[in-house]
C-alpha positions as CSV (number, residue, x, y, z in Angstrom):
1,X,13.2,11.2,-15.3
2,X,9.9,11.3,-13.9
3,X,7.3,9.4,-15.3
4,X,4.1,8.8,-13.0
5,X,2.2,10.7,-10.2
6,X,-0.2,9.3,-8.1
7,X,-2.8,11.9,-9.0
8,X,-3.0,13.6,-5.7
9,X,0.4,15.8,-5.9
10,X,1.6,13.4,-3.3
11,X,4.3,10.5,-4.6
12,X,6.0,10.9,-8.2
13,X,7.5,8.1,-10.0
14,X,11.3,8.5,-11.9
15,X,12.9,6.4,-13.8
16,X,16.5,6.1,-13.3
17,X,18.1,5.0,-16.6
18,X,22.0,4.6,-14.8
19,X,20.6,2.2,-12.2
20,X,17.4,0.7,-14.4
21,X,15.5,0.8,-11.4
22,X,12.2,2.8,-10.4
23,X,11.7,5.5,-7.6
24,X,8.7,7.1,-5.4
25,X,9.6,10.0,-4.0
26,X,7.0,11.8,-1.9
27,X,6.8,16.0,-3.1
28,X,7.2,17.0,0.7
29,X,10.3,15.4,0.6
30,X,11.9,15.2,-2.7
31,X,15.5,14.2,-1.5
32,X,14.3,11.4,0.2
33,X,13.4,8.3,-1.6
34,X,10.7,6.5,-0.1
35,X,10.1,3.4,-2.5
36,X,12.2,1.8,-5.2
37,X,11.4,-1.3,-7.1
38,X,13.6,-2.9,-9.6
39,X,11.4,-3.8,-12.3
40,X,7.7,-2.8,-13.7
41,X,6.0,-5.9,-11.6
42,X,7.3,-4.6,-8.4
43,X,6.1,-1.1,-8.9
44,X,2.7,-2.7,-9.6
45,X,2.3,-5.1,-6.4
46,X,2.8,-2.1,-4.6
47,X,0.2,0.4,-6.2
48,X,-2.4,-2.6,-5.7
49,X,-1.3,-2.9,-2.4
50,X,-2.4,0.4,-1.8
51,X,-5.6,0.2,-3.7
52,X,-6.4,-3.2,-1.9
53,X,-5.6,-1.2,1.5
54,X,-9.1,0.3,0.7
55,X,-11.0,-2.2,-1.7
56,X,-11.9,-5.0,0.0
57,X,-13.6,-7.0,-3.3
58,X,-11.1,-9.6,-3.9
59,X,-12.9,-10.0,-7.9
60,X,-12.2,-6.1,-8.2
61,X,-8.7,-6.4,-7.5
62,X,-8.4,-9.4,-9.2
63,X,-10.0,-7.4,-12.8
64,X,-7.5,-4.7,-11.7
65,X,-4.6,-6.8,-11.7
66,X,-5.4,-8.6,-14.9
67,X,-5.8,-5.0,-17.0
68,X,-3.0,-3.8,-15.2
69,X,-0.3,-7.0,-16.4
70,X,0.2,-8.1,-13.0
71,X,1.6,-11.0,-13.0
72,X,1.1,-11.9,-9.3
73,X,-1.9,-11.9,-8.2
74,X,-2.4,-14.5,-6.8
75,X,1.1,-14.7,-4.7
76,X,-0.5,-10.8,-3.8
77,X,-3.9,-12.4,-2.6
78,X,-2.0,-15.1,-0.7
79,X,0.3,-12.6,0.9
80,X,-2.4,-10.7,2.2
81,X,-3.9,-13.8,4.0
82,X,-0.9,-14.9,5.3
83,X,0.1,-11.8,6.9
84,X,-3.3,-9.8,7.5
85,X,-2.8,-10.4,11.4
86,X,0.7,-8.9,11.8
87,X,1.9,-6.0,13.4
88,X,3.0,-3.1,11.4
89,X,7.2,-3.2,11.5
90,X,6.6,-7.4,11.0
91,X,4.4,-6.7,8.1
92,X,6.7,-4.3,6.2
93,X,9.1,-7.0,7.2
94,X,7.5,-9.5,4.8
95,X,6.7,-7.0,2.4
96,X,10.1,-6.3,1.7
97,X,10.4,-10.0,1.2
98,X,7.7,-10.7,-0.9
99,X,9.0,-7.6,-3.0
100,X,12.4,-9.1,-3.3
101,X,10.7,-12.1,-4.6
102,X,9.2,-10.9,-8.0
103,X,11.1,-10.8,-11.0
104,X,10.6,-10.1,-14.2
């Protein structure tokens, strides 16, 4: 069931009620999944991700994260410091960790 779009016809959001999980798939490709997160806080750290890929005012994201019930912030902030030197395939490396990491 789909229940988000990133506004730019790119990415759509379903929710799959079986698996009680979330999915992006991209429109280009719609049998290909290209993101899934299993809860609400996971989808989130990954939309500011992509919004802090092109704000760099740290009290911004930080008002973001608080309107949008982000619970991490701060673990989000840290991870970008940590890792902000990395190659790409290392950096989705840790992503996928720090992912796996937040629960509800």
């Amino acid at each position: 069931m789909p229940i988000l779009d990133d506004g730019n016809f790119g990415a759509v959001t379903f929710h799959d009620p079986d698996a009680r999980r979330l999915l992006e798939i991209y429109v280009e490709t719609p049998g290909e999944v290209c993101a899934e997160f299993n809860n609400w806080q996971q989808y989130l750290a990954n939309l500011l991700r992509r919004i802090g890929e092109a704000e760099d005012d740290d009290a911004r994201m930080l008002r973001m994260s608080e309107l949008l019930g982000f619970r991490y912030a701060e673990e989000l902030f840290d991870f970008w410091h940590r890792t902000n030197i990395l190659r790409s395939d290392e950096l989705n490396a840790e992503w996928r960790i720090f992912l796996a990491g937040i629960r509800v």
